[in-house]
C-alpha beads as a LAMMPS data file, in Angstrom:
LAMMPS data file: protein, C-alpha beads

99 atoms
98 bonds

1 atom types
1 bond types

-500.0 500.0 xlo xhi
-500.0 500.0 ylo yhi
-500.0 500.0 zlo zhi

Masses

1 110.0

Atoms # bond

1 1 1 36.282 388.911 -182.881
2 1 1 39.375 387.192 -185.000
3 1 1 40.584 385.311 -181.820
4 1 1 36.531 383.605 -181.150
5 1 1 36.638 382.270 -184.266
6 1 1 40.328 380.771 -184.721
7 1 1 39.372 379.645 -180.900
8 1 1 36.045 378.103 -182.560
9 1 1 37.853 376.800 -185.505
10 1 1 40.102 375.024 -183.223
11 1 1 37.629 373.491 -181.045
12 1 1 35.670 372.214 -184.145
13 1 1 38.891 370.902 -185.487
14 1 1 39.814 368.783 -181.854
15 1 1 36.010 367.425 -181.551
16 1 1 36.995 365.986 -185.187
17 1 1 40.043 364.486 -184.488
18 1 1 40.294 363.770 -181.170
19 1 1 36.255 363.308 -180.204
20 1 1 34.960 361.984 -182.581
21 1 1 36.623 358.548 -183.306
22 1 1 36.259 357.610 -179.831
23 1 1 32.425 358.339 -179.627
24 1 1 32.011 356.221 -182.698
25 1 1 34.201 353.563 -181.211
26 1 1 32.122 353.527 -178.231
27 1 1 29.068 353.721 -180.056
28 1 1 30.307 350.093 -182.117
29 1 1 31.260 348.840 -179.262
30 1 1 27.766 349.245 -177.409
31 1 1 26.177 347.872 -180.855
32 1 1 28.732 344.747 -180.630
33 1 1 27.542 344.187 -176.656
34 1 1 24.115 344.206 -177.578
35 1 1 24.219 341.852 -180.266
36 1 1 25.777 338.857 -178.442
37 1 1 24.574 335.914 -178.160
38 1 1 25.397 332.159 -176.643
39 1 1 28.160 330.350 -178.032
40 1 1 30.539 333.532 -179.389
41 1 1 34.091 333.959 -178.781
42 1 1 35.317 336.228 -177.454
43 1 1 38.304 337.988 -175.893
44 1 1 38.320 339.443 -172.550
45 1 1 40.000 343.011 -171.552
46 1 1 42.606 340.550 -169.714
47 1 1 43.777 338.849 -172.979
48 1 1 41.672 335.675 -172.388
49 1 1 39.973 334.007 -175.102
50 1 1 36.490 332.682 -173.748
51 1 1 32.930 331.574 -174.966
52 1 1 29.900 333.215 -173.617
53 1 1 28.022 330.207 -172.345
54 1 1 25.295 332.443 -170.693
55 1 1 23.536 335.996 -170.309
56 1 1 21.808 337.617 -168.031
57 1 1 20.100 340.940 -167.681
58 1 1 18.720 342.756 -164.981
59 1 1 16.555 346.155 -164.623
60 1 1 18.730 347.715 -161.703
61 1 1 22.293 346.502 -162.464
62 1 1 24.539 346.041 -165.754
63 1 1 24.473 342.849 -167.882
64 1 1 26.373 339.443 -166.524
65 1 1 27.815 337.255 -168.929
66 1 1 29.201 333.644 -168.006
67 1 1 32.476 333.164 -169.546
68 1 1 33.993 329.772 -170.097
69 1 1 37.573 329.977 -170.363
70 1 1 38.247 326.030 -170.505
71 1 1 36.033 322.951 -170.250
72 1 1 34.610 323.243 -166.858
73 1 1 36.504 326.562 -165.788
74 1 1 33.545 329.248 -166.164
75 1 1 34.155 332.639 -164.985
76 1 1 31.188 335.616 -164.454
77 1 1 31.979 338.926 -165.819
78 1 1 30.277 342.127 -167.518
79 1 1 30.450 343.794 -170.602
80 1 1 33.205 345.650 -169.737
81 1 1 35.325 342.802 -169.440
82 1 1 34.465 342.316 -173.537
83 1 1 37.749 344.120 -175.629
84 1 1 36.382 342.352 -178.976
85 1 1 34.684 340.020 -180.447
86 1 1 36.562 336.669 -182.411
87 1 1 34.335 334.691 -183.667
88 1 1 29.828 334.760 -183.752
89 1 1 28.346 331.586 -182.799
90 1 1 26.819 330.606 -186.258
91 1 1 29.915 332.099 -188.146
92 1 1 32.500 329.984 -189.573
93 1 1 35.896 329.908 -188.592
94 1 1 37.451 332.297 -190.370
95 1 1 35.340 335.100 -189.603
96 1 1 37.249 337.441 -187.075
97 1 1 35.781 341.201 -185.964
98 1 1 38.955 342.562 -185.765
99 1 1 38.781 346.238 -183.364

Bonds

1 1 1 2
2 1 2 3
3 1 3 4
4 1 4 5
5 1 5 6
6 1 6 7
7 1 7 8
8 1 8 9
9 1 9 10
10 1 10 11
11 1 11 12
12 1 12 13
13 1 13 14
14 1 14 15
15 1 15 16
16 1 16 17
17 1 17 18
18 1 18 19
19 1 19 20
20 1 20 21
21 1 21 22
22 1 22 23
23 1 23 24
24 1 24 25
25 1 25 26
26 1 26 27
27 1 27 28
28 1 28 29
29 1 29 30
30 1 30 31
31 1 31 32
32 1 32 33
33 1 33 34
34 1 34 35
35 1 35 36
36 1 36 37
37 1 37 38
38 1 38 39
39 1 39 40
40 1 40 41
41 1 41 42
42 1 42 43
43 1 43 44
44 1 44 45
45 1 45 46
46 1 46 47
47 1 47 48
48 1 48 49
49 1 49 50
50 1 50 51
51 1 51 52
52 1 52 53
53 1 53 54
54 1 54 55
55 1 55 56
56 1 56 57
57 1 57 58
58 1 58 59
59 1 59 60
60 1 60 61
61 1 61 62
62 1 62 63
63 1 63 64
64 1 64 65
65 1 65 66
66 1 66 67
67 1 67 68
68 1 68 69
69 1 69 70
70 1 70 71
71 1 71 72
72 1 72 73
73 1 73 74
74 1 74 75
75 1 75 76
76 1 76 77
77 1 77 78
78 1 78 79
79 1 79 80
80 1 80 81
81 1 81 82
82 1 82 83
83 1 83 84
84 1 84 85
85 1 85 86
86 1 86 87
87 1 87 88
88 1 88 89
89 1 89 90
90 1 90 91
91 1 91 92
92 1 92 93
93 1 93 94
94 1 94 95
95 1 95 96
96 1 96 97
97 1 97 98
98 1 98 99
């Protein structure tokens, strides 16, 4: 009986430390995705800093986002290709969303 709950106590202890951070991190992240819009910096999981310049969603497939990673280079991607967000489009410049 002992050994259940120390086994118990140290599965509720690893879901705390360990789980739990990274389902809230997804969770932001998902939040973050679903509130861009046209115009915001951002910066890809490659390191490149890019502006969405368009959005599209679709019923049977994930979102595609047109990034434009220089005047007249524009590149399509997903949301996973999204590590954070710099800069909203009606924000000024010095607001960052640091991860």
């Amino acid at each position: 009986m002992q050994e259940i709950l120390i086994l118990l106590a140290v599965m509720g202890a690893f879901y705390f430390i360990l789980l739990r951070p990274v389902i809230n991190q997804q969770k932001q992240q998902r939040r973050d995705i679903s509130s861009l819009h046209v115009g915001d910096e951002v910066m890809t999981s490659g390191g490149f800093f890019a502006t969405v310049t368009e959005i599209n969603t679709f019923e049977d497939r994930p979102m595609e986002i047109l990034f434009e990673l220089a005047p007249g280079l524009e590149v399509r991607g997903n949301t996973n290709a999204i590590a954070n967000i710099v800069r909203r489009s009606g924000a000024g410049d010095t607001e960052v969303f640091p991860r």
